[in-house]
C-alpha positions, 0 to 999 in steps of 0.5 A: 263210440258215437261216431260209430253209432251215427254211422251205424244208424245213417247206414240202417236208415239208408239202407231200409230208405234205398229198399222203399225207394227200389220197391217203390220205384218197381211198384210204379215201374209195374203200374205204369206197365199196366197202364201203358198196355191197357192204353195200346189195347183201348187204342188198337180196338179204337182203331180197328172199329174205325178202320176202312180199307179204303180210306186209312187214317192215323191219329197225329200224336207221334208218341203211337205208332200204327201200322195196317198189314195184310193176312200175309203179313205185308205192310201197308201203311205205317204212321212212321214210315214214307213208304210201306212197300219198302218195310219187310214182312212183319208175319213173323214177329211174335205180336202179329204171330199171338194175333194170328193165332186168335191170343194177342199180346203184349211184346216189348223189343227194340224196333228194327224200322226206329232204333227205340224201344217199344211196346207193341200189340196186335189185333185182327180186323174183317172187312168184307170177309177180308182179315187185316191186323192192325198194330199199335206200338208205344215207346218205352221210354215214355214208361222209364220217363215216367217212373224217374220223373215219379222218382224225383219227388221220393228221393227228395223226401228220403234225402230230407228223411234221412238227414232227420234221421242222423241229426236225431241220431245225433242228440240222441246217442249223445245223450245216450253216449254222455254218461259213458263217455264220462265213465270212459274218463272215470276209468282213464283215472283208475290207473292214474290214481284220480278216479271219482265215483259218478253219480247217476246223471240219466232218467235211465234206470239201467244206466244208472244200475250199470254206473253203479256196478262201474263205481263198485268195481272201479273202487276195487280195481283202483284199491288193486292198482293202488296195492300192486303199485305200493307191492312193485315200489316195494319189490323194486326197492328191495331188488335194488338194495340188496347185496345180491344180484337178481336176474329173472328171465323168462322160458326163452331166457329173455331178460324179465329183471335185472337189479343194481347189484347184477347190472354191476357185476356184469357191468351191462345196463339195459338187458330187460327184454333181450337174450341172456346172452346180452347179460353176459357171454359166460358159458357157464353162468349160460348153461346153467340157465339153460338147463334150468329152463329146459329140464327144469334142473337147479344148480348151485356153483361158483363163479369167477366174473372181473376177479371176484367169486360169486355163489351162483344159485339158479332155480326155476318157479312154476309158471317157467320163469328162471331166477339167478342169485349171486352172492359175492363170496371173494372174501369168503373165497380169499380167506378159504384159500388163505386157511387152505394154503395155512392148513396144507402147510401146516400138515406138511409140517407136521408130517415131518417132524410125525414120520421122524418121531416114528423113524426113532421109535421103531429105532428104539422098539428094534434096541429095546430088547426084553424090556417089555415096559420099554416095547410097551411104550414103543407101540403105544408111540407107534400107534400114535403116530400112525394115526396122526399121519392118517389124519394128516392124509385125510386131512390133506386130501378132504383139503385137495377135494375142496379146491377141486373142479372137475377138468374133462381133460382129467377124466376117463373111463373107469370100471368101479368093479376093478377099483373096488376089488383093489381096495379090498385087497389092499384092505386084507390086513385090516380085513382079517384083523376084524376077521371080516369077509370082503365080498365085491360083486358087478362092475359098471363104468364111470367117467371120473379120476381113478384116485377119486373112484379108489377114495370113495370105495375105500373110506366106504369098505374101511368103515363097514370094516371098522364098524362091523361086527367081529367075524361079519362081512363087508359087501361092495356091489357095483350095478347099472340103474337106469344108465346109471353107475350105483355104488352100495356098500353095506355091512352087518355091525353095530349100525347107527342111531336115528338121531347120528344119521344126518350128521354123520357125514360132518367132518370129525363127528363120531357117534362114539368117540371112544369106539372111534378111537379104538378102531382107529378112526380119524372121522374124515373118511365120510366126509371125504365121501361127500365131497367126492359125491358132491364133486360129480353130482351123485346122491348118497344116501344112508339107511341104518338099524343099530345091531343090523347093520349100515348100507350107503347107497352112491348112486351117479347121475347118468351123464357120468357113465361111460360106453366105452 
C-alpha cells in the first residue's frame, strides 16, 4: 500500500512538473521568437537607413547574415557568400515576396546557400528613385540554444522538487498507512484466532472512528471463525464416527466429503475434489447419483460392495448438492435370507402334510354317505384346509416378491387390459357367490412379468369382491395418464375407516377379523400389492368412504410403459 501510494504521488507530481516544464519551455520558446523578430526588424531598418549603393558594408557578427538585392530579385552582395553572381534569383522567396508587396514578414526555413535553419525578414529601400531589398537572416538555432540553456536551471529545480516531494510523500503515507497496516495485522490474527483490539494511535478522527467500526466488526468476525471452527470440529467428528458412510458431492458429482466409514467401503482414500467415479466404478450407486443430480430424483436400494449389503439412500438438498447414506445391513440381510429360506421350507412342509389331509377328507366326505353330521365335519376341514393352502400361496409368493430384483431380461411388454379380463374370469365362481358383477374397461401397456401384472389385478379384484356388497360390482379400468400405464380398481362395499387406511396395506391387518374370516381372507393380498408396486416404482393410493365403497389407484412411472 505504501508503495503504491508513493508511486502514485511520485507520478502525479511528475507529471504536473513535466507540463510546468513544457508550458515553460513553450512560454520561453515564444518569447525568444518574439525577441528574435523584433531584433531582425531594428537591424534590417538599422541597415536600410545607413545603406548606400555605392559603398555596402556588413557588420562583423557572423550570427546575422545580410544580403542586398535588386527590384528583380538578383543578388548583389551577401555577408555569407564570396561571390554574389554566383547566388540564383531570390525573387520568389516568400520574404522578399511579402516586401514586394509593401507586407514584409517574418519567415523561418531552411537556407539553400548555409544548410541551417534561419529566420528571415525583408525591407525595401529607394535610392535615387531606385528600389533595393535588403534582407536580414538570424539562425534558429541561436532560439532552440537559448531555450534549452533557459531550460537547464527549471529541470534542476523540478528534480530537486520532485524528490521533495516523494521523501514528504514518503513519511507521510507512512504515517497515514501505519495504523493500517496495523489493522491489516490485526485482521491476519482474526482467522488464526489472536486478533487484539487496536487502540486509536492518530490525532485523525476519522481514522480512529474507522479502527473503531474495524474492532466491532473484527469481534464479530472472529466470534464467527471461532463458532464456525467449533461447528466444523463437530461435524468432522460426528461424520467420522458414525457408522454409516456419508458421501456429498457436488451438482457435477465432484466429491465435497467422504467420512471414515465411506472411505472403507470403498476402500479408496483422497476422493475430495475428483469425479464420482474416482469413489467407486459401480454403475449403480453412480446412476442413482446422477439421477439424483440431474432430475433431482431420490432413491433408496440395496447395494452389494466387497460381500457386504448396504441400504443405500440418496437425496439432493437445496443449493444441489447430492448426499448419499450407507447403512451396513449384511447382518439384517443374512439373517432376512436365514428367515426366508426357514420360512420357504417350512410352507413346503406344511403344504404337504395340508394337500394329504385334504386328499383324505374329501375320501371321507365321498364315503360319508347320509350321514350329515359326518359331511358337516368334511366341509368344515375342508374349508380349513383350503385356507390354509391360500395362505401358505400368499405367504410364499409375498416370500418370493421380497427376494426379487427386476432382471430387464425378464421383462416384456404386457397389455393390463388382457390380464385383467383373465382375472375376472378366473374369478367367476367367487364373482357369483358374492352375485357381484366384474366390469373391465381400457387396456395400456406395461414393461413387466406377466405373474407380477396377474398378481397385483387379482388381489386387487378379489378384495372389491370380497368386500363389496351382495349384488354390487367390481370395476377394473386400465388408461394411459401422462405416458403413464394407471390401474384403478374400485367397488361399492362397505369401505374402509379413516383410522384402518394407512395400515391397511401391512401383512395380516384386518379391519375386521371376524368378516375377514368369513370371506375367506388370508390378509396378504394387499400387502403382496405393495410389494409389487414398490418392485416397479409405481405409487398406490387408497381413497375410501365406510357404506361407499373402495377405490385403489396403481399408477406406474412413465419409463415403465411400453410402445410396443
Amino acid at each position: 500500500m505504501k508503495k503504491k501510494l508513493m508511486i502514485w504521488n511520485t507520478a502525479i507530481v511528475a507529471l504536473a512538473l513535466a507540463l510546468m516544464l513544457g508550458l515553460g519551455i513553450f512560454v520561453t520558446r515564444s518569447d525568444r521568437y518574439e525577441m528574435t523578430e523584433e531584433k531582425i526588424r531594428e537591424i534590417t531598418e538599422i541597415y536600410a537607413a545607413t545603406f548606400d549603393p555605392s559603398d555596402i558594408r556588413f557588420s562583423e557578427d557572423d550570427a546575422i547574415r545580410v544580403t542586398v538585392l535588386d527590384n528583380a530579385g538578383q543578388v548583389l552582395a551577401d555577408s555569407d557568400a564570396v561571390d554574389p553572381a554566383e547566388m540564383e534569383n531570390h525573387s520568389q522567396r516568400e520574404e522578399i515576396l511579402a516586401a514586394f508587396a509593401g507586407t514584409p514578414k517574418t519567415v523561418t526555413r531552411t537556407s539553400e546557400t548555409t544548410g541551417r535553419k534561419m529566420m528571415y525578414y525583408a525591407e525595401r529601400v529607394e535610392v535615387d528613385g531606385i528600389s533595393y531589398y535588403i534582407r536580414v537572416a538570424i539562425p534558429v538555432a541561436s532560439v532552440s540554444s537559448y531555450v534549452v540553456k533557459s531550460s537547464v536551471p527549471m529541470l534542476f529545480i523540478m528534480v530537486v522538487v520532485l524528490f521533495l516531494t516523494t521523501l514528504c510523500c514518503y513519511f507521510f503515507g507512512a504515517g497515514i498507512l501505519k495504523p493500517l497496516d496495523t489493522v491489516r495485522r490485526g485482521l491476519t490474527g482474526v482467522e488464526k484466532g489472536t486478533y487484539r483490539e487496536i487502540p486509536p494511535m492518530t490525532d485523525d478522527e476519522e481514522i480512529n472512528r474507522m479502527l473503531v467500526d474495524i474492532n466491532a466488526i473484527s469481534k464479530k468476525l472472529q466470534e464467527s471463525v471461532t463458532e464456525a471452527r467449533s461447528e466444523r470440529e463437530k461435524l468432522d467428528y460426528i461424520l467420522n464416527h458414525v457408522s454409516d458412510g456419508i458421501v456429498v458431492t457436488d451438482a457435477k458429482l465432484s466429491v465435497v466429503v467422504v467420512n471414515r466409514c465411506a472411505e472403507g467401503i470403498f476402500g479408496i482414500t483422497g476422493a475430495v475434489g475428483k469425479g464420482i467415479r474416482a469413489l467407486t466404478a459401480d454403475e449403480t450407486f453412480i446412476g442413482a447419483m446422477t439421477d439424483c443430480a440431474e432430475g433431482g430424483r431420490g432413491s433408496i436400494f440395496r447395494l452389494q460392495l466387497k460381500g457386504a449389503w448396504y441400504l443405500v439412500t440418496v437425496h439432493t438438498t437445496e443449493n444441489g448438492l447430492v448426499i448419499a447414506v450407507l447403512t451396513d445391513v449384511t447382518a439384517e440381510k443374512n439373517g432376512e435370507q436365514m428367515r426366508l429360506e426357514f420360512f420357504a421350507n417350512a410352507s413346503h412342509e406344511l403344504k404337504t402334510p395340508l394337500t394329504t389331509i385334504k386328499g383324505f377328507n374329501d375320501l371321507i366326505a365321498m364315503e360319508g354317505g347320509q350321514d350329515e353330521r359326518t359331511r358337516g365335519y368334511a366341509e368344515r376341514i375342508d374349508r380349513e384346509v383350503t385356507r390354509m393352502l391360500s395362505l401358505i400361496d400368499d405367504m410364499l409368493n409375498l416370500s418370493r416378491l421380497e427376494n426379487t430384483t427386476l432382471s430387464s431380461s425378464a421383462l416384456a411388454p404386457v397389455s393390463l387390459g388382457e390380464v385383467a379380463g383373465e382375472v375376472a374370469e378366473d374369478l367367476q365362481i367367487l364373482a357369483a357367490e358374492k352375485k357381484t358383477e366384474v366390469r373391465v374397461t381400457g387396456d395400456a401397456k406395461l414393461l413387466c412379468e406377466r405373474d407380477h401384472a396377474y398378481e397385483l389385478i387379482k388381489n386387487l379384484t378379489e378384495n372389491a369382491i370380497r368386500y363389496g356388497r351382495e349384488g354390487g360390482h367390481a370395476y377394473v379400468s386400465v388408461e394411459t395418464v401422462d405416458g403413464a400405464p394407471v390401474l384403478t380398481v374400485s367397488d361399492d362395499g362397505i369401505g374402509i375407516d379413516a383410522e384402518h387406511q394407512s395400515r391397511i396395506f401391512e401383512r395380516f391387518y384386518r379391519v375386521d377379523k371376524s368378516r375377514s374370516r368369513a370371506t375367506g381372507g388370508t390378509g396378504l393380498g394387499l400387502a403382496i400389492v405393495k410389494h409389487i408396486c414398490d418392485l416397479y416404482g409405481a405409487e398406490i393410493t387408497l381413497t375410501s368412504k365406510p357404506g361407499v365403497g373402495t377405490t385403489v389407484r396403481v399408477s406406474f412411472p412413465p419409463e415403465e410403459a411400453s410402445n410396443a
